[in-house]
N, CA, C and O atoms as a GROMACS GRO file, in nm:
protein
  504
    1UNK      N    1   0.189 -11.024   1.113
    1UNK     CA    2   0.131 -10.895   1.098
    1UNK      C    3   0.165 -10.806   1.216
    1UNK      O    4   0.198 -10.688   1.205
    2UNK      N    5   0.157 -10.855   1.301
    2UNK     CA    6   0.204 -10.796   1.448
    2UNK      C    7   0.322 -10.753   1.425
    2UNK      O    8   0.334 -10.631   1.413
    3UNK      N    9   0.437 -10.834   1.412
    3UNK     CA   10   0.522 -10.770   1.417
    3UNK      C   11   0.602 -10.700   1.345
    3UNK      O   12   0.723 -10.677   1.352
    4UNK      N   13   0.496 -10.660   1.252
    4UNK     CA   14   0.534 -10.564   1.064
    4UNK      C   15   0.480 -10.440   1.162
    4UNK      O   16   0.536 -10.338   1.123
    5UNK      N   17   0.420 -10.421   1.239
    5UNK     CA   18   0.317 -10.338   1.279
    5UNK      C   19   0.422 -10.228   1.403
    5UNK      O   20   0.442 -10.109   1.428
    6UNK      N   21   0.460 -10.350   1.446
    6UNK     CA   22   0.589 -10.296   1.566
    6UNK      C   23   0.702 -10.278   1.500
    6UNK      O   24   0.782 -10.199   1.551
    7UNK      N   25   0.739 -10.343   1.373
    7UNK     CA   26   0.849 -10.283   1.341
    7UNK      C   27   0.839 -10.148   1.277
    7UNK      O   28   0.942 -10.082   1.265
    8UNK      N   29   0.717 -10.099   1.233
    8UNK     CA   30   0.692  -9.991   1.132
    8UNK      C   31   0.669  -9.865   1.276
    8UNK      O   32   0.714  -9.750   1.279
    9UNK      N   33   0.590  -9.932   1.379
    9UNK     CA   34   0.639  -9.826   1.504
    9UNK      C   35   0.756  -9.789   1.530
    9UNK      O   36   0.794  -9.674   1.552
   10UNK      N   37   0.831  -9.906   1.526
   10UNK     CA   38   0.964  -9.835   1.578
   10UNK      C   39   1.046  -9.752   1.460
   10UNK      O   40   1.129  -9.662   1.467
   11UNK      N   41   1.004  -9.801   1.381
   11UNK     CA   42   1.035  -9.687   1.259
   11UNK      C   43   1.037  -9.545   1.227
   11UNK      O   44   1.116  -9.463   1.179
   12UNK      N   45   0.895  -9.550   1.282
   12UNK     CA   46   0.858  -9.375   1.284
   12UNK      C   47   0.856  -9.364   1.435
   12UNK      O   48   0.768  -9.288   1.474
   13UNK      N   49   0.903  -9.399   1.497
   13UNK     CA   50   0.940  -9.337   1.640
   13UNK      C   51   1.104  -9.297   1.660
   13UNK      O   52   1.150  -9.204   1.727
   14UNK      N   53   1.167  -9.386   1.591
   14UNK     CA   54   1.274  -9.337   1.580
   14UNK      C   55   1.302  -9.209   1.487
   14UNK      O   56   1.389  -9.128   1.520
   15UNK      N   57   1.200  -9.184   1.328
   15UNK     CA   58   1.226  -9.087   1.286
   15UNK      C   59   1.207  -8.969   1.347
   15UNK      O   60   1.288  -8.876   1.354
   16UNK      N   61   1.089  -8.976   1.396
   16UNK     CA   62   1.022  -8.854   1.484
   16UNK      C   63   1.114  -8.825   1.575
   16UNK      O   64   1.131  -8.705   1.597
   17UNK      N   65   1.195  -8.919   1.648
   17UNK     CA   66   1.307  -8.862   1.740
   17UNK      C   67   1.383  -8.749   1.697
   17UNK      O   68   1.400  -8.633   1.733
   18UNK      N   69   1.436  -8.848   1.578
   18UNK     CA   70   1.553  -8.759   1.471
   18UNK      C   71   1.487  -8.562   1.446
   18UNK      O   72   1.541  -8.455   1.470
   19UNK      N   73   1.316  -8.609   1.378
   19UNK     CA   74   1.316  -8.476   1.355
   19UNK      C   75   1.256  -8.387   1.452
   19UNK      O   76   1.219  -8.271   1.435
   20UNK      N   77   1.252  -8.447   1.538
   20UNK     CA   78   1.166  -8.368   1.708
   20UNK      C   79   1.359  -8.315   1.737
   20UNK      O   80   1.375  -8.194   1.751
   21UNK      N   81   1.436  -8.369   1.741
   21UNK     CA   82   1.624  -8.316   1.765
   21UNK      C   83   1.637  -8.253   1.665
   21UNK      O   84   1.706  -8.156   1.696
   22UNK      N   85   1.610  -8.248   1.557
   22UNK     CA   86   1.649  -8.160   1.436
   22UNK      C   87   1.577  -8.038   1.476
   22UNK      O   88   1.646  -7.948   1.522
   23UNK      N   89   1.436  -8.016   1.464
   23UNK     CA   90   1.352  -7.897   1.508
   23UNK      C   91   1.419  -7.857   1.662
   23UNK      O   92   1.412  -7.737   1.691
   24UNK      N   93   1.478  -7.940   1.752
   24UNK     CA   94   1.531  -7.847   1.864
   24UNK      C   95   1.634  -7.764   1.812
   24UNK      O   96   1.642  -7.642   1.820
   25UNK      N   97   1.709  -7.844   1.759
   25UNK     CA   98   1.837  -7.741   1.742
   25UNK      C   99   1.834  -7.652   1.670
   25UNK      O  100   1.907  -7.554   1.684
   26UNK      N  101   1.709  -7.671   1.532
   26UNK     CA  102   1.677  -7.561   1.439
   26UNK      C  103   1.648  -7.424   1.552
   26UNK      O  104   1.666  -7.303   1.537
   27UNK      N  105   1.596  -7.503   1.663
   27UNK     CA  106   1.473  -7.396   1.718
   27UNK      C  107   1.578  -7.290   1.821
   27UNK      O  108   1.570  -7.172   1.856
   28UNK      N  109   1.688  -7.413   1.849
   28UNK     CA  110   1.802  -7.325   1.977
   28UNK      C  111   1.867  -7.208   1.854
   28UNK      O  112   1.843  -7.087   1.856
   29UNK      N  113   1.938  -7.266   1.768
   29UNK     CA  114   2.002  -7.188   1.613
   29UNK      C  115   1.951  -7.063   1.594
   29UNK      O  116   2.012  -6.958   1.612
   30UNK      N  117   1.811  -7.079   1.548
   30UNK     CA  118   1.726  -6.992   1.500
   30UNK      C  119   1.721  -6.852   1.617
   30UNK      O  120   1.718  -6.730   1.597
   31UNK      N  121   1.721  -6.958   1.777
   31UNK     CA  122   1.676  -6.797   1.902
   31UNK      C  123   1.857  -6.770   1.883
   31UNK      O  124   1.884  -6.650   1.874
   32UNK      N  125   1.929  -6.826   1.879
   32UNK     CA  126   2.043  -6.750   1.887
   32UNK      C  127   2.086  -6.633   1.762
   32UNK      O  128   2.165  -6.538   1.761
   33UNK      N  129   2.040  -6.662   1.713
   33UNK     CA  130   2.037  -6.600   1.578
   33UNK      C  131   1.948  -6.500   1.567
   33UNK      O  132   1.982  -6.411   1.489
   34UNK      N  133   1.868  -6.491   1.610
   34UNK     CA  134   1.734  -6.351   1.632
   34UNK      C  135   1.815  -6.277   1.784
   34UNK      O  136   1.806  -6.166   1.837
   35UNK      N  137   1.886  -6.390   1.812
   35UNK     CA  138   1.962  -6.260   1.936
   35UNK      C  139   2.092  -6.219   1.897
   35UNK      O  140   2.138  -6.141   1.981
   36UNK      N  141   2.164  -6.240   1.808
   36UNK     CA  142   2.246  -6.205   1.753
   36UNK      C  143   2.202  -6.089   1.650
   36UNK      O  144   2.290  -6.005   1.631
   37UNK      N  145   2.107  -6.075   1.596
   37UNK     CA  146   2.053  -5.984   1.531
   37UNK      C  147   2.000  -5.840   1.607
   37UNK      O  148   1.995  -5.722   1.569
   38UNK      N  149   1.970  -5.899   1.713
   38UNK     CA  150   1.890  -5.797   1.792
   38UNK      C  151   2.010  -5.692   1.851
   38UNK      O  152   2.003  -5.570   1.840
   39UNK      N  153   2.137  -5.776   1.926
   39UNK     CA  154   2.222  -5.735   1.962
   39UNK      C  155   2.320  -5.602   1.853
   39UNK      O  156   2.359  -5.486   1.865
   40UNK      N  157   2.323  -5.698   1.764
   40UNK     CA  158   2.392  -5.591   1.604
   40UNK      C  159   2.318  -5.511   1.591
   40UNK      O  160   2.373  -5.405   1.561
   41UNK      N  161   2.157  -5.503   1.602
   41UNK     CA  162   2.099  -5.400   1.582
   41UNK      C  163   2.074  -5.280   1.673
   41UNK      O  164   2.049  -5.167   1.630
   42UNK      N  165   2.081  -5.306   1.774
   42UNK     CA  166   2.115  -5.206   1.918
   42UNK      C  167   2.266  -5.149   1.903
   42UNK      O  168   2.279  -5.030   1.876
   43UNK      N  169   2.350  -5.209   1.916
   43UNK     CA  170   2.494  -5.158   1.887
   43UNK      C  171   2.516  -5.084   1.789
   43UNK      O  172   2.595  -4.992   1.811
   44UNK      N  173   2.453  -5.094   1.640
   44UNK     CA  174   2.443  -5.045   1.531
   44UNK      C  175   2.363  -4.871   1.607
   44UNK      O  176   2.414  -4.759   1.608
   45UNK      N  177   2.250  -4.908   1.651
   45UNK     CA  178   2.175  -4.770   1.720
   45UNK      C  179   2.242  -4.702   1.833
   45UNK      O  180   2.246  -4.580   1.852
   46UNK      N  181   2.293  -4.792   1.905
   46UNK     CA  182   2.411  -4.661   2.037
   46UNK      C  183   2.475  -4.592   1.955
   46UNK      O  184   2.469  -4.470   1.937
   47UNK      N  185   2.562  -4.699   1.887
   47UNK     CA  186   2.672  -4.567   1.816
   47UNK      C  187   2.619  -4.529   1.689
   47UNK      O  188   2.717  -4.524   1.615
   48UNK      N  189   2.533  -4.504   1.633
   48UNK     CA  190   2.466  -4.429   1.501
   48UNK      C  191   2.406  -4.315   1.609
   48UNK      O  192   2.359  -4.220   1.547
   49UNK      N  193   2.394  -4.300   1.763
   49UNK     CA  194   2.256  -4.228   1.793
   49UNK      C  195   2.279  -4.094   1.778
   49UNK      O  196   2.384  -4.044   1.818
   50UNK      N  197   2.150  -3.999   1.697
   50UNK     CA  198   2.179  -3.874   1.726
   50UNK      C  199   2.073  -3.806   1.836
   50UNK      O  200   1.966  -3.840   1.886
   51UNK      N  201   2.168  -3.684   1.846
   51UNK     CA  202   2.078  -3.613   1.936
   51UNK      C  203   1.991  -3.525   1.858
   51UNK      O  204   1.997  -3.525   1.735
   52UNK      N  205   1.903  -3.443   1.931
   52UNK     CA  206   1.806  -3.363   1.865
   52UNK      C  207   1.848  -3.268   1.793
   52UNK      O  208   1.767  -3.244   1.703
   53UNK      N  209   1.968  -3.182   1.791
   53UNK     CA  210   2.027  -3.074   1.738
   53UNK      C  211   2.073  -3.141   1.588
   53UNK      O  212   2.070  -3.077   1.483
   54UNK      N  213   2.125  -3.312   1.604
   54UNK     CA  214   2.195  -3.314   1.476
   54UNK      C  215   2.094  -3.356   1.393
   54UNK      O  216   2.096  -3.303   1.282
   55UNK      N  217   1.986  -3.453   1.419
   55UNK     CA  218   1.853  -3.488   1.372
   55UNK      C  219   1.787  -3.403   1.337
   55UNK      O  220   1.720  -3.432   1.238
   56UNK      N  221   1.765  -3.238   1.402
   56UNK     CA  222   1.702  -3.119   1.353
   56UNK      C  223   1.754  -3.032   1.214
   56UNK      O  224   1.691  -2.971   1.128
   57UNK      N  225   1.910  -3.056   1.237
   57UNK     CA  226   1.994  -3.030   1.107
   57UNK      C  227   1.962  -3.139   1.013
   57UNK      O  228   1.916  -3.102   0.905
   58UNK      N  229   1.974  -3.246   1.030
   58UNK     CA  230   1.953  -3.350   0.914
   58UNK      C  231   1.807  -3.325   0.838
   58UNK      O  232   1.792  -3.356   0.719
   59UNK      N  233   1.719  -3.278   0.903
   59UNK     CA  234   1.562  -3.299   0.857
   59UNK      C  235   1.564  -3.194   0.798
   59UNK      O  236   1.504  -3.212   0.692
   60UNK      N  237   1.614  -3.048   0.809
   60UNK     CA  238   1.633  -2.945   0.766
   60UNK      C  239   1.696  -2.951   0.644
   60UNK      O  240   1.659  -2.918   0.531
   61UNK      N  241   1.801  -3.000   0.689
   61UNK     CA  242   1.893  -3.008   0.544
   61UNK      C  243   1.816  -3.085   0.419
   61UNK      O  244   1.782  -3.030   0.315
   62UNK      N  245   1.793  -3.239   0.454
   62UNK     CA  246   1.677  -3.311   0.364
   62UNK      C  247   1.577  -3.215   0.273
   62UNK      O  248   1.559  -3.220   0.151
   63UNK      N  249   1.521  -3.132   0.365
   63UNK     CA  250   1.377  -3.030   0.329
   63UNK      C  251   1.427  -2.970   0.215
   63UNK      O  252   1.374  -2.990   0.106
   64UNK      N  253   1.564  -2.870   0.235
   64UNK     CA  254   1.624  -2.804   0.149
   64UNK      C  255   1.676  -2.870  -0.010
   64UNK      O  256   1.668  -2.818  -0.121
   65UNK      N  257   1.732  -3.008   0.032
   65UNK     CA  258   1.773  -3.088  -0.079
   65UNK      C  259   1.660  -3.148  -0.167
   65UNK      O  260   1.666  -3.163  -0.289
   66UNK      N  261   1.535  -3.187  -0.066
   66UNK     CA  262   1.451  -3.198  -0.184
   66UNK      C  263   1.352  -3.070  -0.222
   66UNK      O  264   1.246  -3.098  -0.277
   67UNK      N  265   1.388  -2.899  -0.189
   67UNK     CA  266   1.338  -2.804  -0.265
   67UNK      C  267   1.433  -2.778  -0.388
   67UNK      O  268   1.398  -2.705  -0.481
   68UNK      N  269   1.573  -2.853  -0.383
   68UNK     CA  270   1.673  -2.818  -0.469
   68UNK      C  271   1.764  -2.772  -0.428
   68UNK      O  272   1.836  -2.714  -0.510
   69UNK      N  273   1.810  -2.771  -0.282
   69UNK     CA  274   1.965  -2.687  -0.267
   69UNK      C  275   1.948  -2.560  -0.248
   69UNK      O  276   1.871  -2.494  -0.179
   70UNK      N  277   2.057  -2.529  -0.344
   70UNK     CA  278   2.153  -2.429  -0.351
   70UNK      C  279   2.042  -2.342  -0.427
   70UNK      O  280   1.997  -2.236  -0.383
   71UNK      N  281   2.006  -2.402  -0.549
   71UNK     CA  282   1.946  -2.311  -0.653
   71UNK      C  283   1.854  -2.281  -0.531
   71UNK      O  284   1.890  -2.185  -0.463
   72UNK      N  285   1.777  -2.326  -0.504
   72UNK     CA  286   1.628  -2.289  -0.415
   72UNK      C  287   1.662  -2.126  -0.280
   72UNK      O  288   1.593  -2.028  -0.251
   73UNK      N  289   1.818  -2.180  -0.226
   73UNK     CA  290   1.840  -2.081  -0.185
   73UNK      C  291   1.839  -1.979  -0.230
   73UNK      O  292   1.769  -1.890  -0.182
   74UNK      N  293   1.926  -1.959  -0.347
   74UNK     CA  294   1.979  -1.881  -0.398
   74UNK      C  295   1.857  -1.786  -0.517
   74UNK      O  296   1.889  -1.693  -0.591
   75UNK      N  297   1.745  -1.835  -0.506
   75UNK     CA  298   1.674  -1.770  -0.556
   75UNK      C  299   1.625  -1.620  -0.542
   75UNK      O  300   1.598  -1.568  -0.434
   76UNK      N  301   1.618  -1.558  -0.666
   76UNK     CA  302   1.552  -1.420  -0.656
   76UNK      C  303   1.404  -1.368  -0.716
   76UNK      O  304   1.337  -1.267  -0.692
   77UNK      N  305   1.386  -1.471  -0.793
   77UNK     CA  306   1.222  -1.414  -0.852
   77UNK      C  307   1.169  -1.582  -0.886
   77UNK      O  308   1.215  -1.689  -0.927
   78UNK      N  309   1.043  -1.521  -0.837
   78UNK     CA  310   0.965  -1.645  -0.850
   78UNK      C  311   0.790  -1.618  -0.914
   78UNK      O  312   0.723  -1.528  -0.863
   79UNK      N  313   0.749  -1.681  -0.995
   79UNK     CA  314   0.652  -1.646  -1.085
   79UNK      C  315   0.599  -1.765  -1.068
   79UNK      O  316   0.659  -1.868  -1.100
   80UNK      N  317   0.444  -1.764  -0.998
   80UNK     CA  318   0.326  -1.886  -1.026
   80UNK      C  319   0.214  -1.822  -1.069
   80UNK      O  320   0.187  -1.705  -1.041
   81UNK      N  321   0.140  -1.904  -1.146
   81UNK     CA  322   0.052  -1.868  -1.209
   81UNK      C  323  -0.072  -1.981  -1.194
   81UNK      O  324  -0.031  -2.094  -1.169
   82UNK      N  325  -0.184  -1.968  -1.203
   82UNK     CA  326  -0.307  -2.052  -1.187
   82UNK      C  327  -0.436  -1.977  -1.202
   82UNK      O  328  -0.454  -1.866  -1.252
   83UNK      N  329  -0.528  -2.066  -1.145
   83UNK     CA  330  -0.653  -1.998  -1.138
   83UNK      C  331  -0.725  -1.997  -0.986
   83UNK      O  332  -0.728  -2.093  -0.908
   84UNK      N  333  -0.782  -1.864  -0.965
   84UNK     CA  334  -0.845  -1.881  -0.856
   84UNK      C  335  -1.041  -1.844  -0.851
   84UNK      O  336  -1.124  -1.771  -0.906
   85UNK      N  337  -1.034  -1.931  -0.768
   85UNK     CA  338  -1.236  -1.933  -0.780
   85UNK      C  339  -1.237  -1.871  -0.638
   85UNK      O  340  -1.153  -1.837  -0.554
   86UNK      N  341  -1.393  -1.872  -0.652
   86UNK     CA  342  -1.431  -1.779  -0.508
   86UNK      C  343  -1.586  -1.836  -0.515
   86UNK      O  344  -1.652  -1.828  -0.618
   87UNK      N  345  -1.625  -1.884  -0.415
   87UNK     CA  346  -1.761  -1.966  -0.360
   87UNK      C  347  -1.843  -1.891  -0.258
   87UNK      O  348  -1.808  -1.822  -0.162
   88UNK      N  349  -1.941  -1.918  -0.294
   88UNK     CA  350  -2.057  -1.802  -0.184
   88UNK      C  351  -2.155  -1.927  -0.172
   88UNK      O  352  -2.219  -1.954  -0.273
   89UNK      N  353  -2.174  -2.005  -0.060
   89UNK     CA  354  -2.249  -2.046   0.035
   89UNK      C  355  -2.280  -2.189  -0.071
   89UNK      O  356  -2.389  -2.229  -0.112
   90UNK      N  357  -2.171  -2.233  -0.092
   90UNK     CA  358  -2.098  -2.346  -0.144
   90UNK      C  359  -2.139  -2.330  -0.290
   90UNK      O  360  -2.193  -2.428  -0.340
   91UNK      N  361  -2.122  -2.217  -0.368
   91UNK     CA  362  -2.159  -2.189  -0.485
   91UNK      C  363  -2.050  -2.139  -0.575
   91UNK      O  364  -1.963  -2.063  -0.532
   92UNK      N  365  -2.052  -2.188  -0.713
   92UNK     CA  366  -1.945  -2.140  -0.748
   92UNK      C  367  -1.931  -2.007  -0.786
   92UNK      O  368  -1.916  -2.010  -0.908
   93UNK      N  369  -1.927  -1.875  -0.740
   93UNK     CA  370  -1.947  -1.730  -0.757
   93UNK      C  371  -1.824  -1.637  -0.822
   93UNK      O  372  -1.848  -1.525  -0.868
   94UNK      N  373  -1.682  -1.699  -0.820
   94UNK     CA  374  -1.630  -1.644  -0.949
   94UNK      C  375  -1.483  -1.709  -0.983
   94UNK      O  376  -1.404  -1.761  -0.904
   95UNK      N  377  -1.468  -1.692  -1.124
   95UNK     CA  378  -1.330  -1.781  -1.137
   95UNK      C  379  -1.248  -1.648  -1.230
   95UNK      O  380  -1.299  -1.562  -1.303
   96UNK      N  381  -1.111  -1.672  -1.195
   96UNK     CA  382  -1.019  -1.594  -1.257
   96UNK      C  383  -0.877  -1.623  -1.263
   96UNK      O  384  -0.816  -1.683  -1.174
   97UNK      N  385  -0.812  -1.568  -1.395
   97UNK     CA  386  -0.631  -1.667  -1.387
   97UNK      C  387  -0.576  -1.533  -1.291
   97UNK      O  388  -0.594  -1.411  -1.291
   98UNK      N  389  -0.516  -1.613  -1.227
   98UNK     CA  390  -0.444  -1.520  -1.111
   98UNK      C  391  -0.254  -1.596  -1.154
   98UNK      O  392  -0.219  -1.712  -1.177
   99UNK      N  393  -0.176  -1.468  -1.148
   99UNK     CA  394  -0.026  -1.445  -1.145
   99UNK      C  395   0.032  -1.353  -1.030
   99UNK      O  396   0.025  -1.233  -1.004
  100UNK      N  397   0.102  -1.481  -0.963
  100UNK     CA  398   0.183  -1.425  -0.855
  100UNK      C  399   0.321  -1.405  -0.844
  100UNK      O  400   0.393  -1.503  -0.826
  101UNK      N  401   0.382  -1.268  -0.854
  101UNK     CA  402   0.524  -1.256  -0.850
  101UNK      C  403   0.594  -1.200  -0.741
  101UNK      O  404   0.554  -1.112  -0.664
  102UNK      N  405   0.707  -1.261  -0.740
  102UNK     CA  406   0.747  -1.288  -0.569
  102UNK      C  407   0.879  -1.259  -0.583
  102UNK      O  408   0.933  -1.345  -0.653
  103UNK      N  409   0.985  -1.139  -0.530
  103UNK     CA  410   1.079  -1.078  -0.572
  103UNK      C  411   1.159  -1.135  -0.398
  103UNK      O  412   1.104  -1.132  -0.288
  104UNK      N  413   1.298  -1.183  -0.432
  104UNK     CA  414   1.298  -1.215  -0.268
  104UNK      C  415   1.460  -1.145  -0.290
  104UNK      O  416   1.538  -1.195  -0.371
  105UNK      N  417   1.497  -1.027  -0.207
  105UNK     CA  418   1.614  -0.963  -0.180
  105UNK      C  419   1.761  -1.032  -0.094
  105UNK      O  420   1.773  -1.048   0.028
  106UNK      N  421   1.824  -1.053  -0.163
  106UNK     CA  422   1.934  -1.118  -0.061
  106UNK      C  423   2.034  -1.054   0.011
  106UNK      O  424   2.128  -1.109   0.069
  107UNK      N  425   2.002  -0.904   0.003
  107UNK     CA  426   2.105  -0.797   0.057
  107UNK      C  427   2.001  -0.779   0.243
  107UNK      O  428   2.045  -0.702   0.327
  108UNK      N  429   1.930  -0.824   0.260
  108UNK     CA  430   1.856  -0.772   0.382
  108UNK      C  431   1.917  -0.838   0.511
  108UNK      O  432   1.895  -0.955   0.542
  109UNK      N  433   2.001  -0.746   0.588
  109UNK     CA  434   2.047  -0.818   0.706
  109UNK      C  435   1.942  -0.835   0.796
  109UNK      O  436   1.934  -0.946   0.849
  110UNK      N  437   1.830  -0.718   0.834
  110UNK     CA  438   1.757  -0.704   0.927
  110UNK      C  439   1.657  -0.784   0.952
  110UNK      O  440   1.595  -0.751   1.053
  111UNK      N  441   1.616  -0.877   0.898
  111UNK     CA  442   1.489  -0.924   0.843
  111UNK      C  443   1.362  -0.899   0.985
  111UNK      O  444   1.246  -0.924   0.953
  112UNK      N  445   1.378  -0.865   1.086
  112UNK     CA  446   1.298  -0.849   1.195
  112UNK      C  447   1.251  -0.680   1.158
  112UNK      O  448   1.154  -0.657   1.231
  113UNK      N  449   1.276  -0.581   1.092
  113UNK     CA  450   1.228  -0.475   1.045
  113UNK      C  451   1.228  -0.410   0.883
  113UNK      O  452   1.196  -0.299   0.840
  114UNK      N  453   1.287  -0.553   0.807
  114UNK     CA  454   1.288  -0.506   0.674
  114UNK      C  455   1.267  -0.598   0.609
  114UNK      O  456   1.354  -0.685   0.621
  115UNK      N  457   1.154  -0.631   0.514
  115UNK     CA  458   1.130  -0.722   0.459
  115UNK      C  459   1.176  -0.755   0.362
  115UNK      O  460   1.202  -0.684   0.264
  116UNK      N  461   1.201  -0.912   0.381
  116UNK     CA  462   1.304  -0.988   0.228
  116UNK      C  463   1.242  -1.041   0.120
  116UNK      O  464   1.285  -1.135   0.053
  117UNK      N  465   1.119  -0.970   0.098
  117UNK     CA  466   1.056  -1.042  -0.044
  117UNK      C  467   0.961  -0.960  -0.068
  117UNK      O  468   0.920  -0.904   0.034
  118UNK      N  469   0.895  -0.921  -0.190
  118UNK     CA  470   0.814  -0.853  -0.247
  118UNK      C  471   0.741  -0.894  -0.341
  118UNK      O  472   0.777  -0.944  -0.447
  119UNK      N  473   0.558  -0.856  -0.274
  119UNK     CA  474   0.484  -0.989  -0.397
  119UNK      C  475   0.423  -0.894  -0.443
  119UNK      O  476   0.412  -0.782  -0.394
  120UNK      N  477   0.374  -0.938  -0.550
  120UNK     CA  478   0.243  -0.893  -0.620
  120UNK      C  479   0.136  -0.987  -0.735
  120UNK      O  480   0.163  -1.073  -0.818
  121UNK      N  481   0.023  -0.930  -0.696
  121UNK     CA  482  -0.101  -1.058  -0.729
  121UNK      C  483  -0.163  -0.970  -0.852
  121UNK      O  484  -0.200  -0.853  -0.850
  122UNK      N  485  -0.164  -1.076  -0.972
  122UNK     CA  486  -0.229  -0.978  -1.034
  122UNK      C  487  -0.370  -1.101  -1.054
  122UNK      O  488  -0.353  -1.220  -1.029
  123UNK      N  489  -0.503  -1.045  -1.102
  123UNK     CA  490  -0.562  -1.144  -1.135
  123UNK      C  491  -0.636  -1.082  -1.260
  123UNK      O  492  -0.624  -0.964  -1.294
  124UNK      N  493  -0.719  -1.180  -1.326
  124UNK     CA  494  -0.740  -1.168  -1.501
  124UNK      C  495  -0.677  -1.212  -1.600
  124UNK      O  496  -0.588  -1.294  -1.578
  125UNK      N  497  -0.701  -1.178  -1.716
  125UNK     CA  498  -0.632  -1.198  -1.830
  125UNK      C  499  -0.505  -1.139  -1.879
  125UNK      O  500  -0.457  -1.169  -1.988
  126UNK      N  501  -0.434  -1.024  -1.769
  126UNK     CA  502  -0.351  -0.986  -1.859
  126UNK      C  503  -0.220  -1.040  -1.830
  126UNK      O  504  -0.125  -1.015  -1.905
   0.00000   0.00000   0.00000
């Protein structure tokens, strides 16, 4: 019995060796490999880096692409329509369909003394 007992020790002492060396090298593998990653990912960011001017254009540009571009620029009349309420001392005190039309000029060089758009609010039913 004894020595079923010592042989079954040395059994799993030798396995445990095996997988205590297996988990090292998993473990050396694995840090080389998270530093190999880290490294690609820094190098990837030096040379991708922008500065603030081209990052300010990019975010700009984005804004524009998801209002639509070109069309969005290029717009001249714009028509919303809804309803607007009006509350007096958290009360609901009046509701009405309100239409807003919004005329925007593309001939205006000056825009610091001549204005490039022209609204008008109508509210009610008509």
């Amino acid at each position: 019995m004894k020595w079923i007992w010592l042989d079954r020790s040395l059994t799993v002492t030798a396995q445990s060796r095996r997988f205590r060396a297996a988990g090292f090298r998993a473990a050396r593998v694995s840090k080389r490999f998270a530093s190999l990653v880290a490294l690609a990912a820094a190098s990837v960011f030096v040379l991708h880096a922008e500065t603030a001017q081209e990052k300010g254009k990019r975010v700009v540009n984005e804004c524009l692409d998801a209002l639509g571009g070109d069309r969005y620029l290029k717009m001249e009349n714009r028509e919303e329509s809804g309803r607007a309420y009006s509350f007096y001392r958290e009360q609901l005190s009046g509701l009405s369909i309100a239409k807003i039309y919004t005329r925007y000029y593309p001939g205006v060089q000056d825009t610091a003394h001549d204005l490039a758009q022209r609204e008008r609010e109508n509210f009610g039913k008509k």
